[in-house]
N, C-alpha and C positions, 0 to 999 in steps of 0.2 A: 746110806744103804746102796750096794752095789749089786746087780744083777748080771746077768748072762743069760741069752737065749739060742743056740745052733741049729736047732733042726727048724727047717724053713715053716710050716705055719706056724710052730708053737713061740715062736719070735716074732711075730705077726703079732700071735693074740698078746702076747704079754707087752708090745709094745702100745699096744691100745687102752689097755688096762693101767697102763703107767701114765700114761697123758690125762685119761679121765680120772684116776679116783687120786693121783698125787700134783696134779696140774703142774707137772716142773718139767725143768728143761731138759728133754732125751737125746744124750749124742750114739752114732753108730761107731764105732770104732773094731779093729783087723785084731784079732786074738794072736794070730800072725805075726804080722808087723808094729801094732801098737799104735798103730798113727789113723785117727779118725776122719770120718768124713761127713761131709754134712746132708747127703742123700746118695743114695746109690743103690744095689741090691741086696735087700737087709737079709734073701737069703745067702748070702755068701759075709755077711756080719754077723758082727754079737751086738748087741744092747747092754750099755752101760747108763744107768741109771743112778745117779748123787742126791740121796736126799741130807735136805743142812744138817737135821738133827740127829738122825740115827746112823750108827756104826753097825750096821748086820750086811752079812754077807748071805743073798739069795741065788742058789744053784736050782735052775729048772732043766 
């Protein structure tokens, strides 16, 4: 499962909601550029969220 969040809280909340209820690993990465980072300001990022088993694409 792939997500995206852009507008600055609501990528906040959803990255919170990804740590606690799918406990997996969340990278930020530049919808821009494409090339991740491993903290920085997640208002000016997206979330990209991989889960193993599912293939669904999530737009918030």
């Amino acid at each position: 499962m792939f997500f995206y969040a852009k507008s600055n809280y609501t990528a906040e909340l959803k990255l919170e909601i990804v740590q606690k209820y799918f406990n997996e690993k969340v990278s930020i990465y530049s919808l821009e550029t494409g090339y991740g980072i491993s903290k920085g300001d997640i208002r000016k990022w997206s979330i990209q969220f991989m889960h193993k088993t599912w293939n669904l694409w999530w737009r918030f």
